[in-house]
KEKOL-210279 format. One line per field, with one value per residue (C-alpha): residue number from 1; residue in three letters; x, z, y. Coordinates in Angstrom, 3 decimals. Each point is the difference from the previous one (the first is absolute). Layout:
n = (NUM:...) $
res = (ALA:...) $
X = (X:...) $
Z = (Z:...) $
Y = (Y:...) $
END
This chain:
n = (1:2:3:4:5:6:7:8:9:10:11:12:13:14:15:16:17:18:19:20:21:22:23:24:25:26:27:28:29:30:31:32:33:34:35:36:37:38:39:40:41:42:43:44:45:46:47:48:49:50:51:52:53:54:55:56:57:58:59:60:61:62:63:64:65:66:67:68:69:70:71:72:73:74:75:76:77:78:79:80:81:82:83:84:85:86:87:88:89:90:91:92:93:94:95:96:97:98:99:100:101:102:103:104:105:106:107:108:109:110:111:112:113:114:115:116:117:118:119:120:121:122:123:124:125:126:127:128) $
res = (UNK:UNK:UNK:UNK:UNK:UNK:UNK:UNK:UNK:UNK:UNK:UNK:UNK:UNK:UNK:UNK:UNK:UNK:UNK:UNK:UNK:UNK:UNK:UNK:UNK:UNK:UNK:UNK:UNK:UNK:UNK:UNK:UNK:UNK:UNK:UNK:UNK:UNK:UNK:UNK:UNK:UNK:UNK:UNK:UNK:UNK:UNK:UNK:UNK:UNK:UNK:UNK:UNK:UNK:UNK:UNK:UNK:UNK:UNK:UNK:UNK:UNK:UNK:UNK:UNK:UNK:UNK:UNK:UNK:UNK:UNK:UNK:UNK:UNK:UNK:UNK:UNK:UNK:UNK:UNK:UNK:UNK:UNK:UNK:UNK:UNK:UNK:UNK:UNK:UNK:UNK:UNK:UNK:UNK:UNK:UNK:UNK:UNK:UNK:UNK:UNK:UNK:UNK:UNK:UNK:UNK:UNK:UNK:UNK:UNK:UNK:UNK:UNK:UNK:UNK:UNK:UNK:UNK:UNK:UNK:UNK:UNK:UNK:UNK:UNK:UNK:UNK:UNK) $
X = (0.000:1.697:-2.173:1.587:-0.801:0.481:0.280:-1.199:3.538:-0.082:-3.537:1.405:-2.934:2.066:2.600:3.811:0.354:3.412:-2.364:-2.350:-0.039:-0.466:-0.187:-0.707:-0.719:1.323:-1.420:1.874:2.672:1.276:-2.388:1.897:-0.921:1.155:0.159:1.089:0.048:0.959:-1.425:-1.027:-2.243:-2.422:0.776:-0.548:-3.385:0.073:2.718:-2.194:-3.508:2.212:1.001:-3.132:-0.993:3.043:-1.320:3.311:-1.692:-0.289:3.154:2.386:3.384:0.110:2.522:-0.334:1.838:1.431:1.906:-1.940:-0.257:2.373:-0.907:-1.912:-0.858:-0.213:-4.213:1.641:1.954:-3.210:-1.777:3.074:0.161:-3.558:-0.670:3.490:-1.913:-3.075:1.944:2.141:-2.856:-1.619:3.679:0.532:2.898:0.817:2.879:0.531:1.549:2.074:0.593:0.949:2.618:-1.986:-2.259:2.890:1.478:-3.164:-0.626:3.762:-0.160:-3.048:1.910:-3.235:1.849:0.874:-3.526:-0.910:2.209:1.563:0.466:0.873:-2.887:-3.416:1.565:2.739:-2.563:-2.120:2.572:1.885) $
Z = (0.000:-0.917:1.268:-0.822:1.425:-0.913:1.430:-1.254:-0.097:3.247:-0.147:-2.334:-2.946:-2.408:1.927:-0.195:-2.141:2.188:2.940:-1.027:2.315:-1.394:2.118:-1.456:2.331:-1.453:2.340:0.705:3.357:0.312:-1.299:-2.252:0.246:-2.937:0.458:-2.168:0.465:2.588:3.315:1.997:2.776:-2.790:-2.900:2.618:-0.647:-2.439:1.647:3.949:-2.625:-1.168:3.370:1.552:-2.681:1.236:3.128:2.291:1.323:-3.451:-1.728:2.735:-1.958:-1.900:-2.563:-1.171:-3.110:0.272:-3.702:-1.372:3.148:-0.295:3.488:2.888:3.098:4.067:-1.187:-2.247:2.690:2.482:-2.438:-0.326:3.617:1.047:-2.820:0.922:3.769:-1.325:-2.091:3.264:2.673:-2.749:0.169:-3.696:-1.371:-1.870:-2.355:-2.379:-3.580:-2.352:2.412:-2.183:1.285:1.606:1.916:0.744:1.813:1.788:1.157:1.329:1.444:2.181:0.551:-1.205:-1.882:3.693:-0.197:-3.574:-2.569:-3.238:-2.933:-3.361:-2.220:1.591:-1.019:1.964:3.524:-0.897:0.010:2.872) $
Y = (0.000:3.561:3.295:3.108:3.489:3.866:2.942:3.505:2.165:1.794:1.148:2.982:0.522:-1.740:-1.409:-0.467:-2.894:-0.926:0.110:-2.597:-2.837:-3.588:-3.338:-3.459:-2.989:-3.334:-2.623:-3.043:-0.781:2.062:2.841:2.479:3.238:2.180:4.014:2.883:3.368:2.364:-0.762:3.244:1.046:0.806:-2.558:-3.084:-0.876:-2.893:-1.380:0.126:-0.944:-2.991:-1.425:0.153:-3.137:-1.974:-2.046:-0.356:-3.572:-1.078:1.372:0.414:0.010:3.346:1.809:3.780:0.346:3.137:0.318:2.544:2.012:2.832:1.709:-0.659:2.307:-0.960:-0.432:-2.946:-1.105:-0.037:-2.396:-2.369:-0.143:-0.300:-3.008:-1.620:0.407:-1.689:-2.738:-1.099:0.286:-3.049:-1.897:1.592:2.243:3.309:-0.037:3.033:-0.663:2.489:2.371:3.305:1.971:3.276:-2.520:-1.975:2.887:0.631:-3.368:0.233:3.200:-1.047:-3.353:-1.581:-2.580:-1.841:-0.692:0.049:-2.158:1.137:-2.146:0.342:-1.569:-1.256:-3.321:0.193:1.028:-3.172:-2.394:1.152) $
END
């Protein structure tokens, strides 16, 4: 099963086109979940819609694909953290995938990475 999600551009009439948040769900174990775009207080909508349909008792091992995500913002970082919360509490996991480098340095700034593994591909987090 693959659902996919989009966002509107920042609520701006028109929209930055660089802002546009897409997530697609590919279900399987683990469930990839695949996200582009810049992920900002207000560009983080499709990505919240998108994992309120994945049921942490039911899909407990999770990967965000992160290749296509150029930035991120401490709202991102709240949603990692509160699903990787949700995924553990139902004996699960959070693993993020193609960590670019300006979330990279985020994610090791906060020292989020202690609790929130980095791996190359989405391939690479599965079989680990």
């Amino acid at each position: 099963m693959q659902t996919s999600y989009a966002g509107d551009g920042g609520g701006e009439p028109g929209g930055n086109p660089a802002d546009l948040v897409k997530v697609q769900i590919l279900d399987g174990d683990p469930t990839v979940v695949c996200v582009s775009g810049r992920l900002l207080f207000d560009t983080l909508q499709p990505l919240v819609t998108a994992l309120a349909a994945v049921d942490p008792a039911r899909h407990p091992r999770v990967i965000f694909d992160l290749a296509n995500v150029p930035m991120c913002d401490s709202s991102a970082l709240n949603v990692f953290v509160r699903t990787r919360t949700a995924l553990v509490a139902a004996g699960g996991w959070l693993r993020l995938a193609a960590v670019q480098p300006m979330v990279r340095s985020v994610l090791d700034i906060t020292n989020l990475t202690w609790i929130l593994p980095v791996y190359p591909t989405a391939a690479a987090a599965a079989a680990d």
